[in-house]
C-alpha positions in Angstrom: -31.8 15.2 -229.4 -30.5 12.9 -226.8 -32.3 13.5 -223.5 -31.2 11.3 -220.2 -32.3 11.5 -216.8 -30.2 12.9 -214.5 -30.3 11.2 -210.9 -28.9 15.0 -209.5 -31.8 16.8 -211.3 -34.3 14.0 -211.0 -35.1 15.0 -214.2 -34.5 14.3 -218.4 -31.8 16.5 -219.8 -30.6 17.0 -222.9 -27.3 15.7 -223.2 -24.4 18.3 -223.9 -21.4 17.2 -222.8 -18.5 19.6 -221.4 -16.1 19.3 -224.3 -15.2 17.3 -227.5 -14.7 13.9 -225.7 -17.4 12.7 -223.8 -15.6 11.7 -220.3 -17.8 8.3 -219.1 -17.0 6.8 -215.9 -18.9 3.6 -214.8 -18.3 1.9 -211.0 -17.0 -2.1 -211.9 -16.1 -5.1 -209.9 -15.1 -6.2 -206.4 -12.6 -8.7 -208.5 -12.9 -11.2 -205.7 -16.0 -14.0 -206.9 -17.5 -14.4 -210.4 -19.5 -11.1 -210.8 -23.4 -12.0 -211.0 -26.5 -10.9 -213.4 -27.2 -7.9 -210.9 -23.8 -6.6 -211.7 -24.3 -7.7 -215.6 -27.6 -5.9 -215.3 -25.7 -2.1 -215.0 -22.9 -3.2 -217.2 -25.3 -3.8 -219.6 -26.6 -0.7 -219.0 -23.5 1.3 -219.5 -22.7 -0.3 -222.4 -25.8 0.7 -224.4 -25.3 4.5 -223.4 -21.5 4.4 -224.5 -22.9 2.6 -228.0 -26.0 4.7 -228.4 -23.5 7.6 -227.9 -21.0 6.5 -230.1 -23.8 5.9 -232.6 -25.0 9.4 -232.7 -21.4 10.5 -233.5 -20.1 11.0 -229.9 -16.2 10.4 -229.3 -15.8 8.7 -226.0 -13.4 7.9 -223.2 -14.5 5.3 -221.1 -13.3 4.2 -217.2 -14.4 1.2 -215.6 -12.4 1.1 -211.9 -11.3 -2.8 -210.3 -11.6 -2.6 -206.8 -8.9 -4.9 -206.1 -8.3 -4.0 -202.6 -11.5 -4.1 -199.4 -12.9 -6.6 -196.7 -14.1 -8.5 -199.4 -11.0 -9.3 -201.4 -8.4 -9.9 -198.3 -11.4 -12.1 -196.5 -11.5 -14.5 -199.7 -7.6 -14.4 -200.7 -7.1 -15.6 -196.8 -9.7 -18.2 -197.3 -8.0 -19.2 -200.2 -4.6 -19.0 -199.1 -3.3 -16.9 -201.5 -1.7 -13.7 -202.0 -4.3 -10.7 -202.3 -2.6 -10.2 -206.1 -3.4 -14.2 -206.8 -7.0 -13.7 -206.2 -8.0 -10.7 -207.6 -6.1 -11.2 -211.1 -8.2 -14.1 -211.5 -11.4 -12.8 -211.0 -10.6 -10.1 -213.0 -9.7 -12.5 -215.8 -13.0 -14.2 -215.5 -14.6 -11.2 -215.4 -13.3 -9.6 -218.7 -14.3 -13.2 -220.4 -17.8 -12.9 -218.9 -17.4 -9.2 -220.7 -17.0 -10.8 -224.0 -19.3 -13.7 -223.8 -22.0 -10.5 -223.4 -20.4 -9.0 -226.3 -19.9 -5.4 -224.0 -17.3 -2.9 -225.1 -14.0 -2.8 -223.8 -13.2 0.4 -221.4 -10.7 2.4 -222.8 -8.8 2.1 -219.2 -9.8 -0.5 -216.2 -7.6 1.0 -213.3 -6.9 -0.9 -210.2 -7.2 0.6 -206.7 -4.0 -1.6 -206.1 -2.7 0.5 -208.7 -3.7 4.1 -207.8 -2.7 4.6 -204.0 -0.3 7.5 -204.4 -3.3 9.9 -206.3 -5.3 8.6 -203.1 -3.1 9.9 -201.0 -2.8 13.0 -202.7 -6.3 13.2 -202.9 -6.7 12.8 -199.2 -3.9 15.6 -198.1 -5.9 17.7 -200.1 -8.9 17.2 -198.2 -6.8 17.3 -194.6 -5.5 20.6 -195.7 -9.1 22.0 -196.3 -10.4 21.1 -193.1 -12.4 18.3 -194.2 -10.8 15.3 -193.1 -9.3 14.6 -189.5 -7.1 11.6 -188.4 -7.9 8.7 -185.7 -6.3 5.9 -184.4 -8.8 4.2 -186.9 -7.9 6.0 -189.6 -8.5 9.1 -191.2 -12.7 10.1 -191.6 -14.1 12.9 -193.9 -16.3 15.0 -192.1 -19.8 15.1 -193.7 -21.1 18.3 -191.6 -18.4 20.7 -193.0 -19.7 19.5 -197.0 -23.2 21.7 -197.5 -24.5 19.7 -200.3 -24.1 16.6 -198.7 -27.0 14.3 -199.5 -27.5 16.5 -202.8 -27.3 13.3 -205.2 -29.4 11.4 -202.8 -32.1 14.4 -202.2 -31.5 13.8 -198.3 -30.3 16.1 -195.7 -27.8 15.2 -192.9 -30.0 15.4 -189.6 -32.6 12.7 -192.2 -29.4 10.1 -192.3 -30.5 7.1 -190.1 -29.0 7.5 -186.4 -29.2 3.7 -185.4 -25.7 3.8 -187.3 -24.6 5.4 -184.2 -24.9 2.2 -182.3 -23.0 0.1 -184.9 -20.4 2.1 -185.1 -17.3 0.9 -183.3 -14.7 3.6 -185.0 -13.5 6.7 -183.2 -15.6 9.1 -185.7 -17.0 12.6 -184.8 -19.8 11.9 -186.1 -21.7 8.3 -187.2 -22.1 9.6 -191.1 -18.4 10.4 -191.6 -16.9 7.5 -193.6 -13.5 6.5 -194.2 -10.9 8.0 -196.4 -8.0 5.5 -195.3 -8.6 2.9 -192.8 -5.4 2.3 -190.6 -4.0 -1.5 -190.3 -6.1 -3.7 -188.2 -4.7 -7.3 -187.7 -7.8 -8.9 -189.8 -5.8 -7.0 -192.8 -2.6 -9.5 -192.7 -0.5 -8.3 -195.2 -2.7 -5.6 -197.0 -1.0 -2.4 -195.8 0.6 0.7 -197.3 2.8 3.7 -195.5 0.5 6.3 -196.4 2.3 9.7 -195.5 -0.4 12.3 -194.4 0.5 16.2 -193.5 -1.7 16.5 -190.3 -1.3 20.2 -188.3 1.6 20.8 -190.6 3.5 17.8 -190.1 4.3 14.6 -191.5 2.9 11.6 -190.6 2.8 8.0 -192.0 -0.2 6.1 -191.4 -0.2 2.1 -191.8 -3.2 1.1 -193.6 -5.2 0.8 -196.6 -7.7 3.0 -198.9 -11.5 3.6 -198.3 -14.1 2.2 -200.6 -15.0 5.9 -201.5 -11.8 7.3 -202.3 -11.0 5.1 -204.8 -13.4 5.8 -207.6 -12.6 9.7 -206.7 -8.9 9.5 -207.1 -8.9 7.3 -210.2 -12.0 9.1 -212.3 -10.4 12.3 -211.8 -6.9 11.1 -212.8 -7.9 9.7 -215.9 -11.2 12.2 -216.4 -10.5 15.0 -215.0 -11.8 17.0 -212.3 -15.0 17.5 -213.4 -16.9 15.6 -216.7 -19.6 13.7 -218.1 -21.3 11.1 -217.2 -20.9 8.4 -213.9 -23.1 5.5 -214.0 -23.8 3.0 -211.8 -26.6 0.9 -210.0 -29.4 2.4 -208.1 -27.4 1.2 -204.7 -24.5 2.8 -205.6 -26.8 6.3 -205.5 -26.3 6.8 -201.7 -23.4 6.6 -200.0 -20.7 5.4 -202.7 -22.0 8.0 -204.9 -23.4 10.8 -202.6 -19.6 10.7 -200.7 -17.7 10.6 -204.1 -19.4 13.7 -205.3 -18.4 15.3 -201.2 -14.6 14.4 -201.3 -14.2 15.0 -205.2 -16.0 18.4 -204.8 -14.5 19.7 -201.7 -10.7 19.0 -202.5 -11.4 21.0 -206.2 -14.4 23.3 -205.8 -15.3 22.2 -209.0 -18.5 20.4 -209.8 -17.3 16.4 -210.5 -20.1 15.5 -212.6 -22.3 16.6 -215.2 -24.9 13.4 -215.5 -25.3 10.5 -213.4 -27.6 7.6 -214.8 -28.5 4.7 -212.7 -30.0 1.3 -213.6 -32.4 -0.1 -211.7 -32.4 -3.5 -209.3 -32.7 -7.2 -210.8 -35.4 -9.3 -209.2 -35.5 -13.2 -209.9 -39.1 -14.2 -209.7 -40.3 -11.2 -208.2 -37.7 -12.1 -205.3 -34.3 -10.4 -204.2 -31.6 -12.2 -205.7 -29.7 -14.6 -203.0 -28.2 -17.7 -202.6 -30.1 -18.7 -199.8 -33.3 -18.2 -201.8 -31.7 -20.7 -204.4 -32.3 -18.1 -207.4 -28.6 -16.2 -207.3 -26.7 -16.8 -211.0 -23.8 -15.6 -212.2 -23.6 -15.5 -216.1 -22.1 -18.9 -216.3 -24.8 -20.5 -214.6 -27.3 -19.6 -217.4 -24.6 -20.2 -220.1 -23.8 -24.0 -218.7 -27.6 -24.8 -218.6 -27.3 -23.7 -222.6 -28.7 -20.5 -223.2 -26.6 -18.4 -225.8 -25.1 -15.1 -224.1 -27.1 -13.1 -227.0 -30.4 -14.2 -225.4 -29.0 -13.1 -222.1 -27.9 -9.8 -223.5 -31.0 -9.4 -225.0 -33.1 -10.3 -221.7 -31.1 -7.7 -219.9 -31.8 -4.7 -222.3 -35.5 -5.4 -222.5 -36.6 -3.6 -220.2 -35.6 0.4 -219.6 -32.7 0.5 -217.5 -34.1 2.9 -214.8 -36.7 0.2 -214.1 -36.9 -2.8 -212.1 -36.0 -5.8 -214.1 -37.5 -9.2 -213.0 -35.7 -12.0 -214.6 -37.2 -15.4 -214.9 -36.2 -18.5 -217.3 -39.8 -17.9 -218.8 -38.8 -14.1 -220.0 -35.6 -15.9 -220.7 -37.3 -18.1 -223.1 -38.8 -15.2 -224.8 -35.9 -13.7 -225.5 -34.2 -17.0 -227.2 -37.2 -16.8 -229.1 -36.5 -13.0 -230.2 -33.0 -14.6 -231.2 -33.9 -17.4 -233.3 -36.3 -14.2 -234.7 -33.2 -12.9 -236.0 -31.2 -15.6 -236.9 -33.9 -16.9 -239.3 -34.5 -13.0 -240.7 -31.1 -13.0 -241.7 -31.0 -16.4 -242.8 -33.8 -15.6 -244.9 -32.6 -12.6 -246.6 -29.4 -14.1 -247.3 -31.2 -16.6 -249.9 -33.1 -13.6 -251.8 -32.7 -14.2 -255.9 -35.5 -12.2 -257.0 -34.9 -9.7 -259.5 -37.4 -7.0 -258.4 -38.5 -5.4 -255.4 -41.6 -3.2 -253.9 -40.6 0.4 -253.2 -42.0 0.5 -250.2 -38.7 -0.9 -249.0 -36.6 2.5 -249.8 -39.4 4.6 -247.3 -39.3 1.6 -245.1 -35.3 1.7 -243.8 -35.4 6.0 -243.3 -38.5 5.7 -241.2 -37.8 2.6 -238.5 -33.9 4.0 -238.1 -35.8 7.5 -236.9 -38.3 5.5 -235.3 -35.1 3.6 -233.0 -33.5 6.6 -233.5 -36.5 8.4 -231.4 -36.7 5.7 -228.7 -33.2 6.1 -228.0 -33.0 9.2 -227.4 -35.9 9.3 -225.0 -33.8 8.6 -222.0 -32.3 5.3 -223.7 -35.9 3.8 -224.2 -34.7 -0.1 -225.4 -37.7 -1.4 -225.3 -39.6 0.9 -227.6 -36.3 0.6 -229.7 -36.3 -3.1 -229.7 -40.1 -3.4 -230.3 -39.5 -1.1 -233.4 -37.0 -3.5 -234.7 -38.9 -6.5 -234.5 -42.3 -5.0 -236.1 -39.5 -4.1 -239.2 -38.8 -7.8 -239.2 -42.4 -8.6 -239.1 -43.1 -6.4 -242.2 -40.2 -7.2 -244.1 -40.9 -10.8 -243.2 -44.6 -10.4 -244.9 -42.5 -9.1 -247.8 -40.3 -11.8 -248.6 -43.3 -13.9 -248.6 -44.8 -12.0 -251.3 -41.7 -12.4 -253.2 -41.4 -8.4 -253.2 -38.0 -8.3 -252.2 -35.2 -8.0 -254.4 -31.6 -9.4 -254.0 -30.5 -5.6 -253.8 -33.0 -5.2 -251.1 -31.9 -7.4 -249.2 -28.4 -6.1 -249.0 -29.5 -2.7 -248.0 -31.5 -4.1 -245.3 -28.6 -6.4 -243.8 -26.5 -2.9 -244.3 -29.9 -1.8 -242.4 -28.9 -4.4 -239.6 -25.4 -4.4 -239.3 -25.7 -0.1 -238.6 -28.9 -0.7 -236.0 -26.7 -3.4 -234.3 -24.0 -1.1 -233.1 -26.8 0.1 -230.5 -27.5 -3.5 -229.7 -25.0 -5.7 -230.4 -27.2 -8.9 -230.4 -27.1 -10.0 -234.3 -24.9 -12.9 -235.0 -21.6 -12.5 -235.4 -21.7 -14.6 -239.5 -24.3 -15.1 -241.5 -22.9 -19.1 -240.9 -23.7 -21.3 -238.6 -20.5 -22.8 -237.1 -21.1 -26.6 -237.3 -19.2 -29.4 -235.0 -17.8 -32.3 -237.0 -20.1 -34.8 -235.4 -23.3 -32.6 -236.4 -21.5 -32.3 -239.9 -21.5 -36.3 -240.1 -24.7 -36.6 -239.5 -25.6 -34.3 -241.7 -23.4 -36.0 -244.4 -25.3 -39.3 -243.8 -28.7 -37.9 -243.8 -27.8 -36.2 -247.4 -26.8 -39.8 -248.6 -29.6 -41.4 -247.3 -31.7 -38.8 -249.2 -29.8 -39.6 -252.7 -30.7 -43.2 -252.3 -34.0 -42.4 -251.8 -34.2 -43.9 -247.7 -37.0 -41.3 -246.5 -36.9 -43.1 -243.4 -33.8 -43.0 -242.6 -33.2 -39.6 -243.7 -36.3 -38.6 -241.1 -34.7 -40.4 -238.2 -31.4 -38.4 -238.9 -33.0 -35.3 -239.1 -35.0 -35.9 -235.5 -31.8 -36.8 -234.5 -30.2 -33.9 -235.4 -33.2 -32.0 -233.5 -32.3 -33.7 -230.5 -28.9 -32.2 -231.0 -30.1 -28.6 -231.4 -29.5 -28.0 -235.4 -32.6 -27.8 -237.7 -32.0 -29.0 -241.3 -34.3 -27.3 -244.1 -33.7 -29.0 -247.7 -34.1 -26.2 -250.4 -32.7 -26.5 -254.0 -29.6 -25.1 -253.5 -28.8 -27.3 -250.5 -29.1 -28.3 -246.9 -29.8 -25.1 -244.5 -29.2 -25.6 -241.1 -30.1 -23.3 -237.7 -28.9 -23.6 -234.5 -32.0 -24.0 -232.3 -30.3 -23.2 -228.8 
């Protein structure tokens, strides 16, 4: 049985969720710069859960907000000089390719903040009416004394909250841990704005302005969710106060408990170090891709270690895990050539036992490691196998069956069985194949180091040139 930890419970629970569907709601992009390995880090994260779910026969509906609308985006779209709209449809197109190149599951919806204003509002009148928000010339504030569990996610207690915010605070709150639900127009805004009507003591009243951070991921999870389901993930930052102030607003305006399970990944480290651009070691996913590491090593790199754990990437680990790849490529490769007629049986115990082995490290709290470990001491043995010449052509189609089912958890075996070769690789390759026919070893060596250099290894076997992508 599944067990996760739960961040409320600070605890592993076994995972029952509410109904039939299992409602998943994961926190996504600022859409206003190229999202970075951090970020890549939890949506890694959230994808395994929503596979390894999926894989144990779990239907899913998945949410993944775009905040499309903060002091982030309107600083950079007046920087850039373009409309608020310009900016952040860009970045959210980059983003979704980044989401490919990583091979990461579609959401079933990605709403935009942009996009969701009116269930804000809504959500917000709610809250007025109860008692627990009150209006400013700043805007309107929740008020984080009249919410008793407040600081329940977190496992803090209001009078613990850090009272130095008191002297940063230049809004016109009660109190210096109420945070916004709706900030009113400031001129550093520009355009940004929206005529918010509020009910305040009974009476209508518009308020200029724009959304909270907070609110957002409330109003939208809840639309699309529910008002209360399963899971909310996220990383550890978001625990306390994004979280910790979505679970006060949700909860007051339904009385309903918002969620079931929340799972956090842990931070990213470069080098031991916080990742930052003044330390020179902040990359975005394209920065590795362009120095020519394939996404799959990256994807693997990123799952290797257990998701509640700190993860400290280097280009060393990185290494290690292009290594793991070229692991696979060459497993698969290799069983792909298999003519023998006759196998060991060993293989038919072999396949039952390392699926429950995966099987078992997943389900301990989504242990990848122990998962992945298990997969490559399969390849290890099988690989012993083949070089015994104990495994049949039938074998080895149950095994790539074997594959193909253990990479919907993964998702970091090649997409074909075939290397996809440029035409200028394919000429030399055409050449060196000539020059072996007429019997010029020499030349044929100097085309194959050439083809090295390139990044394509050629193995001559009977049936043919084989060649692997080295990088």
């Amino acid at each position: 049985m599944l067990k996760l930890f739960n961040t409320l419970s600070r605890k592993k629970e076994a995972f029952k969720p509410l109904g039939k569907e299992v409602g998943m709601y994961s926190c996504g992009p600022t859409v206003y710069d190229y999202a970075h390995l951090g970020n890549f880090r939890a949506y890694i994260s959230s994808d395994i859960l929503k596979r390894y779910l999926k894989f144990s026969g779990f239907k899913i509906k998945h949410i993944m907000n775009l905040t499309d609308v903060d002091d982030k985006t309107i600083r950079r779209s007046q920087e850039e000089k373009i409309t608020l709209r310009e900016l952040t449809d860009k970045y959210s197109r980059l983003f979704f390719e980044d989401l490919r190149a990583l091979k990461i599951e579609s959401a079933d919806i990605y709403p935009k903040a942009t996009e969701h204003i009116n269930e804000m509002v809504t959500l917000i009148n709610k809250l007025i009416a109860k008692g627990y928000a009150y209006l400013t010339s700043d805007g309107i504030y929740y008020k984080i004394s009249k919410f008793r569990d407040y600081g329940k996610l977190a496992h803090t207690k209001i009078k613990e909250l850090k009272k130095s915010r008191i002297k940063q605070d230049q809004y016109e709150k009660e109190e210096a841990q109420d945070f916004a639900l709706w900030k009113a127009h400031s001129p550093e805004d520009g355009d940004v704005f929206w005529n918010a009507e509020f009910i305040i003591d009974g009476k209508k009243q518009v308020v200029k302005g724009r959304p909270g951070w907070h609110i957002e991921c409330s109003a939208m999870s809840m639309k699309y969710l529910g008002e209360s389901f399963d899971i909310h993930s996220g990383g550890l930052d978001l625990i306390f106060p994004h979280h910790e102030n979505e679970i006060a607003q949700s909860e007051a305006a339904t009385g309903k408990k918002f969620v079931k399970y929340w799972l956090h990944n842990g931070w990213l480290l470069v080098n031991g170090k916080k990742m930052s651009k003044s330390l020179g070691n902040f990359f975005t996913l394209r920065d590795i891709l362009k120095k020519g590491y394939d996404s799959r090593a990256v994807r693997l790199e990123l799952m290797s270690t257990h998701y509640r754990k700190e993860l400290d990437f280097s280009f060393n680990s990185l290494n290690s895990s292009v290594e793991r790849i070229k692991r696979i490529d060459n497993f698969m490769d290799r069983l792909s050539h298999i003519t023998e007629e006759e196998g060991t049986k060993i293989v038919e115990k072999m396949l039952p036992d390392y699926k429950d082995r995966i099987i078992n490290a997943m389900d301990d709290d989504l242990n990848t490691p122990k998962a992945i470990d298990e997969f490559f001491t399969f390849i290890r043995e099988v690989n012993t196998l083949i070089d015994k010449n104990e495994i049949s052509e039938s074998q080895s189609l149950k095994i790539l069956e074997f594959l193909k089912e253990i990479d919907k958890i993964f998702s970091i075996f090649p997409e074909k069985n075939e290397v996809k070769i440029p035409a200028d690789i394919q000429k030399l390759i055409k050449e060196r194949e000539e020059a072996r026919r007429n019997k010029k070893f020499a030349r044929a060596d100097e085309l194959r180091d050439k083809l090295r250099d390139k990044g394509y290894i050629v193995e001559d076997s009977p049936e043919g040139p084989r060649i692997k992508k080295v990088k």
